[in-house]
C-alpha positions in Angstrom: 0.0 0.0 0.0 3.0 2.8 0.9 4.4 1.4 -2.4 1.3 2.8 -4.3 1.4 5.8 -2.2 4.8 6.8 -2.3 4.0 6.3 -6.7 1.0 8.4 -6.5 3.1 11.0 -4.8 5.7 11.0 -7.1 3.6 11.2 -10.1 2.9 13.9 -12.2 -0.8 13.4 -12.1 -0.4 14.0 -8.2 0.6 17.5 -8.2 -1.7 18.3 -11.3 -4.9 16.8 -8.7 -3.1 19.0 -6.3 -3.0 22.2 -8.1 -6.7 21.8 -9.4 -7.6 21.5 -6.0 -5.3 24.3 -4.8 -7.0 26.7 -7.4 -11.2 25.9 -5.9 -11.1 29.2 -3.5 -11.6 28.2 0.2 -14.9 29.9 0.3 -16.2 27.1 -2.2 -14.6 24.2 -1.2 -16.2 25.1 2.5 -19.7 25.6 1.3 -18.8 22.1 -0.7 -17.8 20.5 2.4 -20.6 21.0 4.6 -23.2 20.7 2.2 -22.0 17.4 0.8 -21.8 16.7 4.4 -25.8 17.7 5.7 -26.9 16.0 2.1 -25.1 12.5 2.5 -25.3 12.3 6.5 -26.1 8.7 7.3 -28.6 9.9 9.5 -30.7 10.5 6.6 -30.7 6.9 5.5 -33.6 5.3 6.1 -33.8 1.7 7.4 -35.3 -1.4 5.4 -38.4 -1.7 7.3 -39.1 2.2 6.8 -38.4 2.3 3.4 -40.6 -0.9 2.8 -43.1 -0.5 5.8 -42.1 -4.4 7.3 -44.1 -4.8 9.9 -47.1 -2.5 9.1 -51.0 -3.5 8.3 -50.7 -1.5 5.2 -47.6 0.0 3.6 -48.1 1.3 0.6 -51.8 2.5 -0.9 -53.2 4.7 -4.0 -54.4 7.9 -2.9 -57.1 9.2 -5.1 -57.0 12.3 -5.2 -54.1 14.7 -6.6 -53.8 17.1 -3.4 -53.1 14.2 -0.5 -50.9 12.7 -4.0 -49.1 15.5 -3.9 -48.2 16.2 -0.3 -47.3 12.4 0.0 -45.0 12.4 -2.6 -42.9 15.7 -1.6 -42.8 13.9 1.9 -41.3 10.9 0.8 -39.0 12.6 -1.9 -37.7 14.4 1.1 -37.7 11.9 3.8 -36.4 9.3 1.6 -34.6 10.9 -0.7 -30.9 9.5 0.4 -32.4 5.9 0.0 -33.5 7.1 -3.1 -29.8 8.1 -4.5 -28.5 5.0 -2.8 -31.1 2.8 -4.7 -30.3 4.8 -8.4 -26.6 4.8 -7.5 -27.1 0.5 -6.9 -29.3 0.5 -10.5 -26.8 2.3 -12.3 -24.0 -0.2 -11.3 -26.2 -3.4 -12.2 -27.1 -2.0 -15.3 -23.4 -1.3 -16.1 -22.4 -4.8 -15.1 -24.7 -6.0 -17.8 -23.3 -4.1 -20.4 -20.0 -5.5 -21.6 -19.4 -3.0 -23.9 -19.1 -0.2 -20.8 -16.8 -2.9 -18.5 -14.3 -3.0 -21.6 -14.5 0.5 -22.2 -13.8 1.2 -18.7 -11.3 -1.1 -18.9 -9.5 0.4 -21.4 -9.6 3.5 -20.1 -7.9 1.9 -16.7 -5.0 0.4 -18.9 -4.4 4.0 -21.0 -4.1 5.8 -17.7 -2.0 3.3 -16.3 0.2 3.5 -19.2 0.3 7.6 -19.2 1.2 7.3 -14.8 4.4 4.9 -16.1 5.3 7.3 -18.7 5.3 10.1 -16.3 7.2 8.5 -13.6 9.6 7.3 -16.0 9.9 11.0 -17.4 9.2 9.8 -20.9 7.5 12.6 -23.0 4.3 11.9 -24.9 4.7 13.6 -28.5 1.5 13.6 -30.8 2.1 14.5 -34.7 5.7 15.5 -33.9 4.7 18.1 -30.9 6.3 17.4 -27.4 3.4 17.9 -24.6 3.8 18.9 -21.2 2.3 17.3 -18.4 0.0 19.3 -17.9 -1.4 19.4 -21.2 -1.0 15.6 -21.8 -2.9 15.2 -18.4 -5.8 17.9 -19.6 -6.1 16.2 -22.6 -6.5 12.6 -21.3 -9.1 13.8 -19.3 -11.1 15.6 -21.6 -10.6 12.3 -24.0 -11.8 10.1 -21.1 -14.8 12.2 -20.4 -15.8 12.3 -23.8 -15.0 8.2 -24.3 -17.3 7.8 -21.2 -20.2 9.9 -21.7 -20.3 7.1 -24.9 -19.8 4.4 -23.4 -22.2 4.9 -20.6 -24.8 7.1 -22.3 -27.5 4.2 -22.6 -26.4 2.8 -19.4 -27.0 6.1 -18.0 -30.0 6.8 -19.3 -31.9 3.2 -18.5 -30.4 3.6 -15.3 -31.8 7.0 -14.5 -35.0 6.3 -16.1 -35.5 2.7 -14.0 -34.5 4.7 -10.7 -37.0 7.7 -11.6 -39.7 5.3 -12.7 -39.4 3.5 -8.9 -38.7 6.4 -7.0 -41.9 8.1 -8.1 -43.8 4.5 -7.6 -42.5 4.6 -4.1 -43.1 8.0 -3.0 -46.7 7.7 -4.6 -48.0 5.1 -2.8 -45.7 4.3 0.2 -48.4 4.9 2.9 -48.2 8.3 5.4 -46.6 7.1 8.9 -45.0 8.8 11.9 -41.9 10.0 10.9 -40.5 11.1 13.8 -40.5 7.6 15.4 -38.9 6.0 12.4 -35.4 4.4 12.7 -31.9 5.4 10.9 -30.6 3.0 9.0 -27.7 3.0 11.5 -30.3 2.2 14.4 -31.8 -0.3 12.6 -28.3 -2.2 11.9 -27.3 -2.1 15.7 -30.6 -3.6 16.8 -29.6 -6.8 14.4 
């Protein structure tokens, strides 16, 4: 493991993470910080039994009219919603492993950075039609190739994997009946009482 580290560090790649990070002004990279934090608090995660209503006479039902619809939903898009992410972020993976196109894509990608890291440790210099890059542009450039190879390769896993979790999501927070919120488990809690 120090092995790895002590390559990372030593890596061009390292300090170019470094300086893109040094360049986000504090200001932002605070407001980042705790709002990443208050959004994806594991307090927030809702337990099995709340999120499928184990245990209760009748969990989910169809409200039939659209003003109860309404309010239900918005209340379990917001008491829900980090299950919700968890659940899309679950689909999304699944789909991808069932696409073989996207694991060798992404595979590929792995061995051409791999390949760049060596030829930066080993100071070799990457030359394209005759031009000697720098590090830093070779390192821009391979990330602006990877995003654009990715957004390909995963654009219809994306997309069936957003519109699967959107599809559930809204069948959950439509007719997952009303309950007492306040009395409902974390996830957390839920774990230390198995």
């Amino acid at each position: 493991m120090n092995e790895a580290k002590e390559k990372w560090d030593s890596s061009n790649v390292s300090k170019a993470v470094n300086s893109a990070v040094a360049a986000v002004p504090q200001g932002t990279k605070d407001f980042l910080s705790s709002t990443t934090g208050e959004l994806f608090d594991r307090k927030n995660l809702r337990g099995f039994k709340a999120c499928f209503g184990m245990g209760e006479d009748k969990p989910f039902s169809l409200e039939k009219s659209f003003g109860p619809l309404k309010e239900r939903v918005t209340t379990n898009l917001t008491f829900f919603y980090l299950n919700y992410v968890l659940f899309g972020a679950l689909v999304f993976c699944l789909t991808m492993i069932g696409s073989p196109s996207a694991i060798i894509g992404i595979g590929a990608l792995a061995v051409v950075w791999l390949v760049f890291i060596q030829r930066a440790k080993q100071n070799k210099p990457i030359t394209i039609l005759g031009k000697e890059l720098t590090d830093k542009q070779a390192t821009d450039g391979l990330i602006l190739i990877s995003a654009v190879v990715l957004f390909f390769i995963l654009e219809g896993v994306f997309w069936y994997a957003l519109g699967t979790t959107v599809l559930l999501t809204i069948l959950h927070a439509a007719t997952r009946s009303e309950f007492n919120y306040q009395e409902v488990p974390s996830a957390d809690d839920e774990l230390a009482k198995a």
